[in-house]
C-alpha positions in Angstrom: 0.0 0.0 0.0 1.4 3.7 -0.8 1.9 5.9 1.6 0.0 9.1 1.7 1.9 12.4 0.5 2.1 14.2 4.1 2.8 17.8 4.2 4.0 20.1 6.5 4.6 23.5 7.3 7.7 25.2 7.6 7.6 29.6 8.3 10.8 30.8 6.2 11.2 34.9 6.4 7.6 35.6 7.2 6.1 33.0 5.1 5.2 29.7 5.0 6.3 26.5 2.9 5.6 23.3 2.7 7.4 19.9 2.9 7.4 16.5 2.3 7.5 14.2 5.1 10.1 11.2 4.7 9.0 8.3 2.6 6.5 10.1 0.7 5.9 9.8 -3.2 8.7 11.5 -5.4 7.1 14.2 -8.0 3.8 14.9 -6.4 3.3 18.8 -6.8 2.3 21.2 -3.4 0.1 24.2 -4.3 -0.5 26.4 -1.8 -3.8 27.3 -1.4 -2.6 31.3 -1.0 -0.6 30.8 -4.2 -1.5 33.6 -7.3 -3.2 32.6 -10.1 -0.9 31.1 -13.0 -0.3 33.6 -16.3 1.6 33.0 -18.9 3.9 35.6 -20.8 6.0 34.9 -24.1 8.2 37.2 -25.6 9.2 36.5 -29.0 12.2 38.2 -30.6 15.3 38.5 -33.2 17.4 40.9 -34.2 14.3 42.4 -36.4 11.8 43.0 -33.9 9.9 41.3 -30.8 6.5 40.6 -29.7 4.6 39.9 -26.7 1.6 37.8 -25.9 -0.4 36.6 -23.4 -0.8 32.9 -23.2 -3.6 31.3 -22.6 -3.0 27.9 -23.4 0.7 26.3 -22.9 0.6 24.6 -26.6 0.3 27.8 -28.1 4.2 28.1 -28.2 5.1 24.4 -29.1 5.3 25.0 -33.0 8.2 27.8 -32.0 10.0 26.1 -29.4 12.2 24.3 -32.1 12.6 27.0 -34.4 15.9 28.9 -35.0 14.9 31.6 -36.2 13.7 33.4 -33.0 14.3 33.7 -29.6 10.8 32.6 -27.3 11.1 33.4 -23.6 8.2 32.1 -21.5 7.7 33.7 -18.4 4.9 32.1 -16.6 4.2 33.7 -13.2 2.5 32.4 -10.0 2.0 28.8 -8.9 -1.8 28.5 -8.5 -3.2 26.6 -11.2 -2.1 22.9 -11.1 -3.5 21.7 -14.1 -1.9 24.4 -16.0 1.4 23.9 -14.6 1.2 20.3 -15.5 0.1 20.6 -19.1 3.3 23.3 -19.2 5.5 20.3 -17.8 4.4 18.1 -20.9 4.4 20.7 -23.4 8.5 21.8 -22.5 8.7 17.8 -21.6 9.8 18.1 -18.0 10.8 15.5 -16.0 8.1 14.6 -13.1 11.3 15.7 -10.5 12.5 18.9 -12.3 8.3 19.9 -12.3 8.5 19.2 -8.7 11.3 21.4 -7.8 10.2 24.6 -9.6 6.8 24.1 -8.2 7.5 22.9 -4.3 9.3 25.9 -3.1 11.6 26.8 -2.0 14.4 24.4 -3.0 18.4 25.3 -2.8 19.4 27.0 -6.1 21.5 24.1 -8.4 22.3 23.6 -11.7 21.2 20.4 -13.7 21.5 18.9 -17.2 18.8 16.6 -19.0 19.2 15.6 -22.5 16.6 18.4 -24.0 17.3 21.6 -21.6 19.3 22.9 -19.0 18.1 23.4 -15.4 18.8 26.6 -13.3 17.0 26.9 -9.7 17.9 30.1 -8.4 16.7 32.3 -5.4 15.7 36.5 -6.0 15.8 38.9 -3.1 13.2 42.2 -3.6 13.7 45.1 -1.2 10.3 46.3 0.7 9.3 49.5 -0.3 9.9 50.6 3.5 13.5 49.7 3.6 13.0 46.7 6.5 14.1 43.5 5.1 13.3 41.6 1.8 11.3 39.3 -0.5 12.8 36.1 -1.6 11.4 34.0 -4.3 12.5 31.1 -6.3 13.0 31.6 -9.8 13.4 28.7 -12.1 14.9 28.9 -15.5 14.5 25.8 -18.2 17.0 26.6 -21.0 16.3 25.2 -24.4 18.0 25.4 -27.6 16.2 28.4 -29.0 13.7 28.9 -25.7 14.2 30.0 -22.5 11.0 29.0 -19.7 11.2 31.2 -16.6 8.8 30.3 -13.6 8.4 32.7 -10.4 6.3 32.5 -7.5 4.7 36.1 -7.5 3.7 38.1 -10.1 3.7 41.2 -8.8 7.8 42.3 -8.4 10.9 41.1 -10.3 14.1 42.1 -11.0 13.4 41.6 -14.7 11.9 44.8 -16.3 15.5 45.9 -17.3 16.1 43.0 -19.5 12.7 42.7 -20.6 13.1 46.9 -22.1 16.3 45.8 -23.4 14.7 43.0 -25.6 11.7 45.7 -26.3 13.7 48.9 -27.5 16.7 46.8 -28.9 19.1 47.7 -26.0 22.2 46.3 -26.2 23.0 43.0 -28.0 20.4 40.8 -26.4 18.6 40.2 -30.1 21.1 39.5 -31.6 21.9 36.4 -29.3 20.4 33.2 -28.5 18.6 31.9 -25.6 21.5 31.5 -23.3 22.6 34.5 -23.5 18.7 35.5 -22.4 20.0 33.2 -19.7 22.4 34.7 -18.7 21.0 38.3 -19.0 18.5 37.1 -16.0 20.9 35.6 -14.2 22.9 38.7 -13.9 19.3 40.7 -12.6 19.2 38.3 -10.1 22.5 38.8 -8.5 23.2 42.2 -9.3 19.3 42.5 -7.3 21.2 41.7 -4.3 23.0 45.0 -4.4 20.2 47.4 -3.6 18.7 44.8 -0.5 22.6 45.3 0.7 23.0 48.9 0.9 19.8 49.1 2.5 21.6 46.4 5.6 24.4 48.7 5.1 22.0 51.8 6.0 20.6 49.8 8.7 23.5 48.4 10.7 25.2 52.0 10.7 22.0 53.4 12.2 22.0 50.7 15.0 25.4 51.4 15.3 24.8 55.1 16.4 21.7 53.9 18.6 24.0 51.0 20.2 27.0 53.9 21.2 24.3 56.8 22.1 21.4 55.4 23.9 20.8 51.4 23.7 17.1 50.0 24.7 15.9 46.5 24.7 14.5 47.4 20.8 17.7 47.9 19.6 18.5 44.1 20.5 15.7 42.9 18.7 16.5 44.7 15.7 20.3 43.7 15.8 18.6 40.0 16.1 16.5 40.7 13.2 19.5 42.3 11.0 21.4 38.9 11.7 18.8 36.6 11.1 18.2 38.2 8.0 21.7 38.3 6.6 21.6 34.8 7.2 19.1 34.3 4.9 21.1 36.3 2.2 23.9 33.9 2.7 22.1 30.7 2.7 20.3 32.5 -1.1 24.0 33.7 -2.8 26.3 30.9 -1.4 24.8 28.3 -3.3 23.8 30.3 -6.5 27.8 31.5 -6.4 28.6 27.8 -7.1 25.9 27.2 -9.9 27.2 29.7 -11.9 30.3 28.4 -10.8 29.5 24.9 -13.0 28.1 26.6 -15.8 31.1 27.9 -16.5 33.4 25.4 -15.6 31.1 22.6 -17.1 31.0 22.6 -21.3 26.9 21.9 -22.2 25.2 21.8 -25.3 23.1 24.4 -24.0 26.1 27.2 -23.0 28.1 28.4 -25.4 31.4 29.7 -25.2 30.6 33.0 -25.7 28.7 32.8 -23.1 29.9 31.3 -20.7 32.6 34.6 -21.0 30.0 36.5 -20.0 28.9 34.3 -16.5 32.3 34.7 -15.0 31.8 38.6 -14.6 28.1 37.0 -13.3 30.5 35.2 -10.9 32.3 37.9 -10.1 29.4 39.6 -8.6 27.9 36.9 -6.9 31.9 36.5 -4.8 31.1 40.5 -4.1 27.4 39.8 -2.7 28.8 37.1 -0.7 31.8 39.1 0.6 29.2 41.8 1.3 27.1 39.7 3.1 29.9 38.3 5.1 31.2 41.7 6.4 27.7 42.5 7.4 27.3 40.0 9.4 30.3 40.3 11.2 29.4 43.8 11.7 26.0 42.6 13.4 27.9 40.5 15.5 29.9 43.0 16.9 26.9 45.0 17.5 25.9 42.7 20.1 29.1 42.8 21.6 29.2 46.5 21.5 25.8 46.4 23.2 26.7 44.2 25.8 29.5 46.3 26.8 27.0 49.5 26.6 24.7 47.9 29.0 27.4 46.8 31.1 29.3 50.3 31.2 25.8 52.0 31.8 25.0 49.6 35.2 28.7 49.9 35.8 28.0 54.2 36.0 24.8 53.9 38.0 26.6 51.2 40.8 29.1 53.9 40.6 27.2 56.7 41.8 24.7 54.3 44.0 28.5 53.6 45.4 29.0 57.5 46.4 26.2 57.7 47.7 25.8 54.8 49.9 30.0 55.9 51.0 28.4 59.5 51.8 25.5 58.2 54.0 27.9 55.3 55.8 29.7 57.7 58.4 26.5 59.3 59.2 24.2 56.1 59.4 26.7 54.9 61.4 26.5 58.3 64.0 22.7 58.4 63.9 22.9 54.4 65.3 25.7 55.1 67.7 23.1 57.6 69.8 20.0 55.6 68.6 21.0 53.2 71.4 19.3 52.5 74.3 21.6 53.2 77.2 21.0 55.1 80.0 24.4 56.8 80.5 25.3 58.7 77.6 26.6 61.7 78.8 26.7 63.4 75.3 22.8 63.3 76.0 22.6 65.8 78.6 25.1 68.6 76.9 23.2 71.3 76.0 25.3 71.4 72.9 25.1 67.9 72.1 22.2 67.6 69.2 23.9 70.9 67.2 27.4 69.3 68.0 26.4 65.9 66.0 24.7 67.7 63.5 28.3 69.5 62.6 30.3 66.1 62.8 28.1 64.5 60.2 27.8 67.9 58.2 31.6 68.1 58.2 32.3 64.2 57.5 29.8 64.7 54.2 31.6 68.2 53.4 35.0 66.0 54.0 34.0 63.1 51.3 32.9 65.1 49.2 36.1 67.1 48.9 38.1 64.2 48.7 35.9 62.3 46.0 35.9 65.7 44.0 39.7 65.8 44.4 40.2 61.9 42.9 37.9 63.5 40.3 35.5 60.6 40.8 32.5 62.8 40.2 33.8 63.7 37.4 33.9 60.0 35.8 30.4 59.9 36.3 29.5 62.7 34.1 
């Protein structure tokens, strides 16, 4: 008897995945019931012109997926419709496991080769308008000879509008290449998208670092906590993407040209700077918390300083008022007629004394 397909949640920066239990059945597609609906975008070019349509069917491109002598660029966007996303699987003929991974997200970006395309999984970070962290979503790329399929999650923000004005106003050379070169174009967007979600960290952390030297609270450890735990999640997006391009341009593929493949080390190039980036951050976080610590620490070490004046002040005199707050019957200082004023000007000229001497060690003047 088959097991049952059990799924489970898993909350990832804010939002929440699924995943398979051990044992269950390899291919089976997840759609998340909050998931947009599917559409379908193709963008047809050469170096004469370019078109684009919206698809409503997925075998409306299959007579041009084989044809030379265009470029066709399939961006299909959102992960609602399962049917639809199925039918797309047979018309590109995708293997049950390589639907499974563009559709169950998110999966660790990779690089794999099948005898009719070339597989790219890669992750895409989008800064919030209000400058406090990041969207990341999975973007898959299926390279073809003379087609490139591109599937996101959302379709409301990308990094994409500057290739797609490139391919609409003839910017550039895109036209007048392939489909891997379309590749690689995207590729590019999606590391050089990690620049902008950066310097807004880079913003962030100097800001905590005035907050952290001028006044610390308990909020500014939460944020320093939330600056590191999402840093961590830039990492764990560019470190493995870094090494994907990595093999497509150590690895020679039917699918990659040369010419290419030229172009993807300057792709590497960045992605090494984004990591470096990322790693410098989050050493900086880290010492934040340090530096905070030692903040906190210096500010209780000021206020047990002057608690400690204080208390030194009030000792001599505590210890007066208890010497003639005993219960004896022969005191004679209790029967001078001088005695109460005389006690009052021993204490008045110990505190006068301390004070004098702590102002001399220039104590008080540590605790300004």
């Amino acid at each position: 008897m088959a097991k049952k397909n059990v799924v489970q949640s898993l909350s990832v920066d804010d939002r929440h995945y699924f995943y398979d239990a051990p044992g269950t059945i390899p291919g089976q597609l997840r759609i998340d019931a909050a998931a947009p609906p599917t559409e379908m975008i193709w963008i047809d070019y050469n170096p004469e012109g370019a078109r684009r349509t919206v698809l409503k069917q997925p075998e409306d491109v299959l007579s041009d997926l084989s044809s030379a002598a265009s470029v066709s660029w399939v961006d299909v966007r959102g992960l609602g419709d399962e049917k639809l996303l199925v039918r797309l699987g047979e018309v590109f003929q995708l293997h049950p496991l390589v639907l499974e991974d563009i559709v169950n997200v998110p999966q660790r970006p990779k690089v794999e080769v099948y005898d009719r395309h070339l597989v790219m999984i890669t992750q895409m970070v989008i800064p919030k308008p209000d400058g406090q962290g990041f969207w990341r979503e999975q973007v898959s790329l299926i390279l073809g000879q003379s087609y490139l399929l591109t599937v996101q999650e959302e379709p409301e923000h990308d990094c994409f509008d500057p290739v797609r004005d490139r391919i609409r106003y003839a910017k550039g050379a895109i036209r007048n290449h392939g489909a891997d070169y379309l590749a690689y174009a995207l590729l590019d967007s999606v590391i050089d998208g990690f620049f902008p979600v950066l310097e807004e960290y880079g913003e962030r952390i100097e800001a905590l670092e005035d907050e952290v030297m001028g006044h610390p609270t308990a909020s500014t450890l939460d944020q320093i906590h939330q600056v590191r735990r999402e840093l961590l999640l830039l990492r764990r997006a560019i470190w493995p993407q870094r090494e994907a391009i990595n093999i497509l341009i150590r690895d020679a593929s039917p699918f990659m040209s040369d010419h290419v493949r030229i172009y993807l080390r300057d792709c590497y190039d960045h992605a090494i700077q984004v990591l470096d980036m990322v790693e410098t951050y989050r050493e900086l976080a880290s010492s934040l918390m340090d530096v905070y610590l030692s903040a906190v620490s210096n500010r209780m070490n000021e206020i047990m300083k002057v608690l400690t004046v204080i208390s030194t002040v009030f000792i001599p005199i505590t210890f007066i008022v208890g010497v003639y707050g005993m219960n004896f019957k022969v005191m004679p200082e209790l029967e001078w007629q001088w005695g109460y004023l005389g006690v009052w000007i021993v204490m008045l000229t110990i505190v006068v004394g301390l004070v004098v001497f702590f102002w001399k060690r220039g104590w008080f003047r540590a605790l300004s």
